[in-house]
N, CA, C and O atoms as CSV, one atom per row, in Angstrom:
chain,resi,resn,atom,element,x,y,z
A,1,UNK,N,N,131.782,122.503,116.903
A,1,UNK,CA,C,133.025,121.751,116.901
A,1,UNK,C,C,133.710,121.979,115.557
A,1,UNK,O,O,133.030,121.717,114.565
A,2,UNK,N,N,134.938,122.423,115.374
A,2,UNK,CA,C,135.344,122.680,114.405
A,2,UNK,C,C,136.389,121.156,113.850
A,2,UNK,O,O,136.944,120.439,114.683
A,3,UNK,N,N,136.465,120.941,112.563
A,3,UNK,CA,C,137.307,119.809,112.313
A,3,UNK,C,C,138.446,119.611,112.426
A,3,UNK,O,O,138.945,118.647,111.845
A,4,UNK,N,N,139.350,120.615,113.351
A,4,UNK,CA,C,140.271,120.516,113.474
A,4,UNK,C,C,140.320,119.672,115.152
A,4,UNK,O,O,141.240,118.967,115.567
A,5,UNK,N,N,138.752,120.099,116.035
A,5,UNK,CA,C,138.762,119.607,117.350
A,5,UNK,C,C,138.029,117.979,116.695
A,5,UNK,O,O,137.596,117.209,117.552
A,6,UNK,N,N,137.963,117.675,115.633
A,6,UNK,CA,C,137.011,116.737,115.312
A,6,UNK,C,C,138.056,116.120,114.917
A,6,UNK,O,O,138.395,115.377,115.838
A,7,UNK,N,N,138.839,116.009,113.942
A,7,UNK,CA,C,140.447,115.066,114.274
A,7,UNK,C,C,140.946,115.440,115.263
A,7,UNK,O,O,140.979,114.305,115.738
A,8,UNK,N,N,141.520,116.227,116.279
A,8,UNK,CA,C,141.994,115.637,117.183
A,8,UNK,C,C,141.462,114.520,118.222
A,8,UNK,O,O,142.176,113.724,118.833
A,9,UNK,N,N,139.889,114.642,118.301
A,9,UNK,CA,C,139.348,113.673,118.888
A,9,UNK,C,C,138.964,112.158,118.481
A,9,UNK,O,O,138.650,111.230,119.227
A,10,UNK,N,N,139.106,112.189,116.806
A,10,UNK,CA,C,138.991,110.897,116.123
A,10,UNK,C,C,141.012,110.367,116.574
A,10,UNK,O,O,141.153,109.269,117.111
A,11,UNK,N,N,142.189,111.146,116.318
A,11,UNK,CA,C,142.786,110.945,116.957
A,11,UNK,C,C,142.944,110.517,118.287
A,11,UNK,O,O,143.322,109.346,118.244
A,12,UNK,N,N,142.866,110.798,119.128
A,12,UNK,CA,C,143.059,110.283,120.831
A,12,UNK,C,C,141.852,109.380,120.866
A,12,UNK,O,O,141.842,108.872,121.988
A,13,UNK,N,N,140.857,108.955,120.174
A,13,UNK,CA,C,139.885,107.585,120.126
A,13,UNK,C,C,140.771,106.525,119.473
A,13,UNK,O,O,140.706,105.394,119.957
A,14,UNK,N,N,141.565,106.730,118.473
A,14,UNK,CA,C,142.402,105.611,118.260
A,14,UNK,C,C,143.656,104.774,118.882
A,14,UNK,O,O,143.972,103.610,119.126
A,15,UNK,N,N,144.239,106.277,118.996
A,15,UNK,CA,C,145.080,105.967,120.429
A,15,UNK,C,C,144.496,105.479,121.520
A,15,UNK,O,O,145.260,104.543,121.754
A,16,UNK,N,N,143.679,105.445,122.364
A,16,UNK,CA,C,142.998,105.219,123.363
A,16,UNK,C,C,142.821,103.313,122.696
A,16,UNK,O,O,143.265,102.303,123.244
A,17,UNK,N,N,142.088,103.405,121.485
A,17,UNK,CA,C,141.885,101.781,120.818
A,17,UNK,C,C,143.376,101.221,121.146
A,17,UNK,O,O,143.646,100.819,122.278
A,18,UNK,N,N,144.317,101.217,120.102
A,18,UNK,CA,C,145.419,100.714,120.186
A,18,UNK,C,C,145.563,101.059,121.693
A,18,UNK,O,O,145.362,99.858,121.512
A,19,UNK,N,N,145.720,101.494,123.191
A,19,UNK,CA,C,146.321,101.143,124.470
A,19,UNK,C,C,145.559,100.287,124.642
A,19,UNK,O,O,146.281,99.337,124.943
A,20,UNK,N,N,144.307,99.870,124.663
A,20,UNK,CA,C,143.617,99.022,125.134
A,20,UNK,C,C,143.976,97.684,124.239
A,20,UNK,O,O,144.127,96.655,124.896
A,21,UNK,N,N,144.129,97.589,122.797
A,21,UNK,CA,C,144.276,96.860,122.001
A,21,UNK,C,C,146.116,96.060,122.621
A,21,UNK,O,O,146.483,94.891,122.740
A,22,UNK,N,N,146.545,96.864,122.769
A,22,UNK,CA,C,148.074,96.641,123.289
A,22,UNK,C,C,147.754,95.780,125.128
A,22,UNK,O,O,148.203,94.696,125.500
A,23,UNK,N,N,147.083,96.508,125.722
A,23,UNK,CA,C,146.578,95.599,127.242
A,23,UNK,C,C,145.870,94.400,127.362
A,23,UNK,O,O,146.087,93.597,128.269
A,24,UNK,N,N,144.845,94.209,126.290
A,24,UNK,CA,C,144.397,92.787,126.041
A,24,UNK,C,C,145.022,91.448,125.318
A,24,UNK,O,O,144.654,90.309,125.605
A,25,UNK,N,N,146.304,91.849,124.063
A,25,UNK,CA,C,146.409,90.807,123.353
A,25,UNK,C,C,147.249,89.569,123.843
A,25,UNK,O,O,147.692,88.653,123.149
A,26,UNK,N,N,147.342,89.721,124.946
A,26,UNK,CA,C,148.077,88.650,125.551
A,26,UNK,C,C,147.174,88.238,125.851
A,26,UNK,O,O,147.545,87.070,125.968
A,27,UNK,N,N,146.151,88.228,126.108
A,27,UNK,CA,C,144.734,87.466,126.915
A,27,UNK,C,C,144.351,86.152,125.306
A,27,UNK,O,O,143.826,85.039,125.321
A,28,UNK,N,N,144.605,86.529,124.777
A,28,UNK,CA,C,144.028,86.019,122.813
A,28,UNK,C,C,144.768,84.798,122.413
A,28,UNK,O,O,145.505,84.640,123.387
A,29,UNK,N,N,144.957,84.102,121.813
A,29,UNK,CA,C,145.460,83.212,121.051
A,29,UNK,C,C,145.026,83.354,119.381
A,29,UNK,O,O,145.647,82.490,118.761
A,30,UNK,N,N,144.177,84.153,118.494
A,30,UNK,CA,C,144.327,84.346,117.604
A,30,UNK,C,C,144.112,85.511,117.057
A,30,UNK,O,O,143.290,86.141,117.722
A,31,UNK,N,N,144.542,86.160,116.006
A,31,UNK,CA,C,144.377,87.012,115.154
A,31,UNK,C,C,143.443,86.862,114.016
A,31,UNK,O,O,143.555,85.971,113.175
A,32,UNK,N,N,142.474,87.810,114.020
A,32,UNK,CA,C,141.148,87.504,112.960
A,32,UNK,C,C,141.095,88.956,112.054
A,32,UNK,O,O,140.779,90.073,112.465
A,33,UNK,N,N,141.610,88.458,110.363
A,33,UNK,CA,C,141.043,89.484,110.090
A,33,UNK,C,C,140.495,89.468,108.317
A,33,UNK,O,O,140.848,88.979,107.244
A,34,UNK,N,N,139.118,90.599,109.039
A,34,UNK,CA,C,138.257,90.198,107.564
A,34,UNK,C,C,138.106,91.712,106.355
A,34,UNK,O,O,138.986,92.298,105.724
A,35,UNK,N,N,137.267,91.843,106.394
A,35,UNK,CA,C,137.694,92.933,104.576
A,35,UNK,C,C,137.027,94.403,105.539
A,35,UNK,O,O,137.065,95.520,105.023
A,36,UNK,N,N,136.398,94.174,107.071
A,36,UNK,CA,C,135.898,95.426,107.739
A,36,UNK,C,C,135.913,95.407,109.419
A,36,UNK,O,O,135.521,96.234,110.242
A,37,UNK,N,N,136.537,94.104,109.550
A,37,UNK,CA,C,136.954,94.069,111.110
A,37,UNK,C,C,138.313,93.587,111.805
A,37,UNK,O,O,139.112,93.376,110.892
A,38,UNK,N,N,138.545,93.484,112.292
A,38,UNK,CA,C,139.974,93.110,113.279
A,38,UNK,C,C,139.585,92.649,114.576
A,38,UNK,O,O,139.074,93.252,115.520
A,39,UNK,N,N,139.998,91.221,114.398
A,39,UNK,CA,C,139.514,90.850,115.794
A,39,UNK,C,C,140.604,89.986,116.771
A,39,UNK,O,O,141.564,89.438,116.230
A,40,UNK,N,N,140.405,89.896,118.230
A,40,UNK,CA,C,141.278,89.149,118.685
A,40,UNK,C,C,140.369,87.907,119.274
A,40,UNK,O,O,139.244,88.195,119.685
A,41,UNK,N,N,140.790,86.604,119.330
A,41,UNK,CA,C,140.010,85.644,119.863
A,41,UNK,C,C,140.714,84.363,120.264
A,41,UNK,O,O,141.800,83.915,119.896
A,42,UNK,N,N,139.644,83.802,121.272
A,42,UNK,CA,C,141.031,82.429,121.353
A,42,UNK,C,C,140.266,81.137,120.601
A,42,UNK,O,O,140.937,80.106,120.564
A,43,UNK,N,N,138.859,81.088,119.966
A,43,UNK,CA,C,138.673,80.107,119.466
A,43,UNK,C,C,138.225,80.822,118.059
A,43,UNK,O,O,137.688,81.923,117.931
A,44,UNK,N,N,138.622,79.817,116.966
A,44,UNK,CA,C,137.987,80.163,115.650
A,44,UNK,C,C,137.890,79.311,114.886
A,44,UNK,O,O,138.662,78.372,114.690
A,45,UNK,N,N,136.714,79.622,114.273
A,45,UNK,CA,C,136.233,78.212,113.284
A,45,UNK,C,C,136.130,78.600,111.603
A,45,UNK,O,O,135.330,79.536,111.595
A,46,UNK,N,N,136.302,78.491,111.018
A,46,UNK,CA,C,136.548,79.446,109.482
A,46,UNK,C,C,135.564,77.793,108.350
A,46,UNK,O,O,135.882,76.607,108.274
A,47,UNK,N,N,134.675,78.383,107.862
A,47,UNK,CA,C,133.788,77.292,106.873
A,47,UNK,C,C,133.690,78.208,105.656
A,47,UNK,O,O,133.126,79.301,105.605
A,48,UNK,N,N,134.357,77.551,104.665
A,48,UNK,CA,C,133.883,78.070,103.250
A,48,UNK,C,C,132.710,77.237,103.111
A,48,UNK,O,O,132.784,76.128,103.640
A,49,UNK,N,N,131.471,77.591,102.411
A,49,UNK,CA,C,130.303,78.062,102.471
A,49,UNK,C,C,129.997,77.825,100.805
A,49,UNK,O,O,130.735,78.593,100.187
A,50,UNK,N,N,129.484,77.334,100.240
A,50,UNK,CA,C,128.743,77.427,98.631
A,50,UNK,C,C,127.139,77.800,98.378
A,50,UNK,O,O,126.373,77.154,99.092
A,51,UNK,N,N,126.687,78.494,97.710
A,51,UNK,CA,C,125.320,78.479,97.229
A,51,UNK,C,C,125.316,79.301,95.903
A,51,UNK,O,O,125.548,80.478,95.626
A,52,UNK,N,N,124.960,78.209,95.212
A,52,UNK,CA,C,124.046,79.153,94.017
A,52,UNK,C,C,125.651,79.581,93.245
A,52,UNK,O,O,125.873,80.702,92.787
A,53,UNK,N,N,126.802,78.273,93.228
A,53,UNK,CA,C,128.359,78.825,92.805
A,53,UNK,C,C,128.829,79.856,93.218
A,53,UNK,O,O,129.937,80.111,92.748
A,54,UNK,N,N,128.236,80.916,94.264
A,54,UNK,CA,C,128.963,81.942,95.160
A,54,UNK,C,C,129.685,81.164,96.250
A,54,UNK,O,O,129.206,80.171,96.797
A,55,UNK,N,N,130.896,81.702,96.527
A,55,UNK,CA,C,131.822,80.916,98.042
A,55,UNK,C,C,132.168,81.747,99.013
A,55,UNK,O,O,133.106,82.545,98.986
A,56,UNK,N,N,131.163,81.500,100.153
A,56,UNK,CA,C,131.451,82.808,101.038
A,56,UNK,C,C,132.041,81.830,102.508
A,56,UNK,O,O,131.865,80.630,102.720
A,57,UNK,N,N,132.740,82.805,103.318
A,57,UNK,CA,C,133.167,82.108,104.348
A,57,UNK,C,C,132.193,82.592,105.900
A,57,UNK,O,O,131.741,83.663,106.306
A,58,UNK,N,N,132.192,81.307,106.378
A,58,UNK,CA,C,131.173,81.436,107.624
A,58,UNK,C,C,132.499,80.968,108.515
A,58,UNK,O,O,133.220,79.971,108.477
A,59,UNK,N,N,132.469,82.263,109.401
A,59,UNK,CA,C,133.938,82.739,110.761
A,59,UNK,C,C,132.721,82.432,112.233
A,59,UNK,O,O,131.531,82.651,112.460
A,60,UNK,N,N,133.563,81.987,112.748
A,60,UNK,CA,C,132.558,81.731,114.120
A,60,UNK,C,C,133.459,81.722,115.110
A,60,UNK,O,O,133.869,80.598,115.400
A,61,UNK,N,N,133.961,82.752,115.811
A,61,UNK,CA,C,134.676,83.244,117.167
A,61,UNK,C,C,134.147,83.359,118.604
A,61,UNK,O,O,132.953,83.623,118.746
A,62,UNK,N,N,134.719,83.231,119.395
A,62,UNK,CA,C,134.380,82.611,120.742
A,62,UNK,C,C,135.065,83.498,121.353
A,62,UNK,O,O,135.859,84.036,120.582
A,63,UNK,N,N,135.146,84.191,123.198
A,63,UNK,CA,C,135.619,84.990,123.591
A,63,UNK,C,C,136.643,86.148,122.698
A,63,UNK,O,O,137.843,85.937,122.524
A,64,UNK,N,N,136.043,87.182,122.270
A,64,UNK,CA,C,136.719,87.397,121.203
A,64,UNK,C,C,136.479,89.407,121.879
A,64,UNK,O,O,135.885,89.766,122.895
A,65,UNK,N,N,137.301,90.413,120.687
A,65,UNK,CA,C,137.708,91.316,121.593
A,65,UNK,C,C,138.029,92.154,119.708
A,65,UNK,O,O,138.944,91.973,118.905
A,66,UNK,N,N,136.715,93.095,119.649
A,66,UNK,CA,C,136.815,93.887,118.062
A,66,UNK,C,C,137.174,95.044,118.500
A,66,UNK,O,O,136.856,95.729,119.472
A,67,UNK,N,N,138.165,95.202,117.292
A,67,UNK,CA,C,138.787,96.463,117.162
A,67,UNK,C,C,137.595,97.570,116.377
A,67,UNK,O,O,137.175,97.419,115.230
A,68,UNK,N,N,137.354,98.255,116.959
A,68,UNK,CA,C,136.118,99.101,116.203
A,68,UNK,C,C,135.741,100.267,117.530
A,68,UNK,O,O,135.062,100.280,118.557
A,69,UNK,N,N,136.660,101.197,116.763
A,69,UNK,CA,C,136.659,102.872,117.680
A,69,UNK,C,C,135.725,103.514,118.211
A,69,UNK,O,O,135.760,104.450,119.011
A,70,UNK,N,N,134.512,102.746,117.534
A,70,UNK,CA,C,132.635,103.136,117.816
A,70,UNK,C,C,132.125,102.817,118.327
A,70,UNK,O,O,131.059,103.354,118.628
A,71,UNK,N,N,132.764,101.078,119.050
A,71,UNK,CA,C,131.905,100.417,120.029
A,71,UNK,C,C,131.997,100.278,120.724
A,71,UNK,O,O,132.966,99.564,120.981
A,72,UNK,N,N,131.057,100.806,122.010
A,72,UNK,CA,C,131.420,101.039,123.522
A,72,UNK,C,C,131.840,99.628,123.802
A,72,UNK,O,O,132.992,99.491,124.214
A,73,UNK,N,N,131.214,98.717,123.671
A,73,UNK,CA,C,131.511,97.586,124.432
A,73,UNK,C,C,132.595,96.352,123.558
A,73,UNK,O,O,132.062,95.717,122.649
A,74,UNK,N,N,133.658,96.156,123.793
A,74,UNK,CA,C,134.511,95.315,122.659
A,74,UNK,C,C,134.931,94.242,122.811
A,74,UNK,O,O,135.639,93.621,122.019
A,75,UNK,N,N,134.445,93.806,124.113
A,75,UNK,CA,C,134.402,92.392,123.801
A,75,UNK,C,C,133.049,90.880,124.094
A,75,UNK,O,O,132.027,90.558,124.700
A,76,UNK,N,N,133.754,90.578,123.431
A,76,UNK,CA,C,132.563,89.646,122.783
A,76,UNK,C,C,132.292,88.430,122.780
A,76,UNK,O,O,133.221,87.804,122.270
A,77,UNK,N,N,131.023,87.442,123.277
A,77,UNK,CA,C,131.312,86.514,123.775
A,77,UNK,C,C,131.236,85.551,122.973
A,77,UNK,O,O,131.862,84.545,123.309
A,78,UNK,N,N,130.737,85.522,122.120
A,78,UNK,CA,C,130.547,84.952,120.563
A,78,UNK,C,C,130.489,85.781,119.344
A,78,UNK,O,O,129.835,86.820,119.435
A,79,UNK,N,N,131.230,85.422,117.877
A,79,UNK,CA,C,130.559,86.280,117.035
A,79,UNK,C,C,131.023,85.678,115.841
A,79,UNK,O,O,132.060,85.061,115.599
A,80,UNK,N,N,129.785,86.064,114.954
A,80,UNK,CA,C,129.620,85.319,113.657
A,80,UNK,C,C,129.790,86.040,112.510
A,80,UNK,O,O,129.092,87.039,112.336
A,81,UNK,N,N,130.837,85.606,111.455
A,81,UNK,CA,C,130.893,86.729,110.460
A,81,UNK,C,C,131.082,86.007,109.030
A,81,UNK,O,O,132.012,85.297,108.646
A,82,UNK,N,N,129.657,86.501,108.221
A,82,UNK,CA,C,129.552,85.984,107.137
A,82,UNK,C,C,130.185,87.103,106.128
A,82,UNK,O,O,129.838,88.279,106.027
A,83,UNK,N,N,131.193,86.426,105.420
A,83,UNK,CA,C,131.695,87.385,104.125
A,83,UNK,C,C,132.085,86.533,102.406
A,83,UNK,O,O,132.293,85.332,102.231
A,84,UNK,N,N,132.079,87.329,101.652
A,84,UNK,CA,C,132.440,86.961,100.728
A,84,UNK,C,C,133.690,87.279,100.153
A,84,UNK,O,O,134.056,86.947,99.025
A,85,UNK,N,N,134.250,87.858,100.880
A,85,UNK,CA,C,136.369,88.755,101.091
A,85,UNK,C,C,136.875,87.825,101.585
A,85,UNK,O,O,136.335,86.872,102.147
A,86,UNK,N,N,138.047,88.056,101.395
A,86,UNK,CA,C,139.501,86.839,101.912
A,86,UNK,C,C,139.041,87.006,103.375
A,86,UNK,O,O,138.182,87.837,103.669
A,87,UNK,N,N,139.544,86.315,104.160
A,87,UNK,CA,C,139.625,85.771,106.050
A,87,UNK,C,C,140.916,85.469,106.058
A,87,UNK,O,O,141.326,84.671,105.215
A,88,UNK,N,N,141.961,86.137,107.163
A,88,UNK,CA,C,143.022,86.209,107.497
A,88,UNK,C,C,143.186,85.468,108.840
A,88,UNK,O,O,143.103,86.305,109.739
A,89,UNK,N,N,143.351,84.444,109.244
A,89,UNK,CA,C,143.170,83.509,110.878
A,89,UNK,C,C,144.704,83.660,110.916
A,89,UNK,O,O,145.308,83.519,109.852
A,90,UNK,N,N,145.641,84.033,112.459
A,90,UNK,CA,C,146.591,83.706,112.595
A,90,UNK,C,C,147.077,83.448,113.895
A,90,UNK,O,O,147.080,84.214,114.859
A,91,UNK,N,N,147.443,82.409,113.828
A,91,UNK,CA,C,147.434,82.033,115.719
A,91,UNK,C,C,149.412,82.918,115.945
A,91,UNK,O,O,150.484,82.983,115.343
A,92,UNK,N,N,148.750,83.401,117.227
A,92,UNK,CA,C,149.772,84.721,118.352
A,92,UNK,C,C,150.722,83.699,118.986
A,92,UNK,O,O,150.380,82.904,119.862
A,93,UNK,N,N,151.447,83.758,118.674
A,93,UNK,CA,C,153.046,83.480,119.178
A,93,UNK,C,C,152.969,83.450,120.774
A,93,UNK,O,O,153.172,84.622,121.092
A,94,UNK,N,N,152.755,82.617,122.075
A,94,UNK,CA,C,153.065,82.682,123.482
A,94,UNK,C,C,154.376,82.717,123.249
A,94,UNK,O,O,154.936,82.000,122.419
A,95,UNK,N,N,155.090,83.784,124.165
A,95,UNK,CA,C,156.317,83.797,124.653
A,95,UNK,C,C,156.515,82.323,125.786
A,95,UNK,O,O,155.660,81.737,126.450
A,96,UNK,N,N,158.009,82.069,125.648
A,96,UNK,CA,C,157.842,81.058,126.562
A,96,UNK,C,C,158.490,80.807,127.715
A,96,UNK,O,O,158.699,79.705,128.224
A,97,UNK,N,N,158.983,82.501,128.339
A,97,UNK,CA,C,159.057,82.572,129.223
A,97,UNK,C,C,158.307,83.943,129.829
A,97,UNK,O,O,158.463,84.839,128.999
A,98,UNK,N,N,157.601,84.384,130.907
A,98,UNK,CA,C,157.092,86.000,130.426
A,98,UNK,C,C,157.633,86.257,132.410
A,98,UNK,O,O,157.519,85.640,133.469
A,99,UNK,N,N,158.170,87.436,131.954
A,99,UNK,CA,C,158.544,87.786,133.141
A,99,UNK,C,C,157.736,88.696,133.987
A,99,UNK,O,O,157.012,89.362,133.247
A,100,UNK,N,N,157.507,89.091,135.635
A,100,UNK,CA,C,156.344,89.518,136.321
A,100,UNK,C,C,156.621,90.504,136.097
A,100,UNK,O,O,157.820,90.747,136.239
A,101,UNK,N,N,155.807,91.527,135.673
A,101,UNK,CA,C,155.826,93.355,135.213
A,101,UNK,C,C,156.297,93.851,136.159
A,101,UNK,O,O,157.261,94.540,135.824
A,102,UNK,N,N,156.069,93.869,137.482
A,102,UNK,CA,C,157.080,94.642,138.536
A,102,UNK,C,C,158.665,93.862,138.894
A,102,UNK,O,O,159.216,94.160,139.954
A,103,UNK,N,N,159.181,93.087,138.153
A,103,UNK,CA,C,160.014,92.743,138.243
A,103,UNK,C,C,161.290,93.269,138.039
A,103,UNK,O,O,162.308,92.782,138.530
A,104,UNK,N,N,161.248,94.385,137.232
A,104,UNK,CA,C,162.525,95.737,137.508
A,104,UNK,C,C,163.191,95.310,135.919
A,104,UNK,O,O,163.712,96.246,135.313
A,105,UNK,N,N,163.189,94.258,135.398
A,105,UNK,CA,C,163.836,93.857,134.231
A,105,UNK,C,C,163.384,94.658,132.745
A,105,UNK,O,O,163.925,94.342,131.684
């Protein structure tokens, strides 16, 4: 495999991420993001955390859906993420009217 067939295929794996990433996020109610993942989820619990004067944050997500190009399987029915990096939580905007996709509009 030469690296030129080796980016094009790390290419069309991302693309392929983002269509799928673009088909699920209406399913989500939040945006999760930490210093090595991207996540979509509809419940989240965010605990800053102390020991020993270190402050780390304990993330605890519920039906949730990781962005990560490597993992066959991406979504997730719980998941727990201990870090010591900023945590980005942002709840997704519902439209508040959404019109039926075959609707011609």
């Amino acid at each position: 495999m030469s690296a030129e067939d080796l980016e094009n295929y790390e290419t069309e794996m991302e693309l392929s991420l983002y269509r799928e990433y673009r088909d699920v996020v209406g399913l989500f109610s939040h945006v999760v993001e930490t210093e090595r993942r991207f996540y979509l989820a509809n419940s989240v619990d965010v605990q800053a955390r102390s020991d020993g004067g270190e402050v780390y944050f304990e993330v605890t997500m519920n039906d949730a859906w990781v962005w990560d190009v490597y993992r066959p399987a991406r979504f997730v029915k719980n998941v727990k993420v201990i870090t010591f990096k900023d945590v980005n939580v942002e709840e997704l905007a519902k439209p508040d009217i959404e019109l039926p996709k075959d609707s011609g509009f």
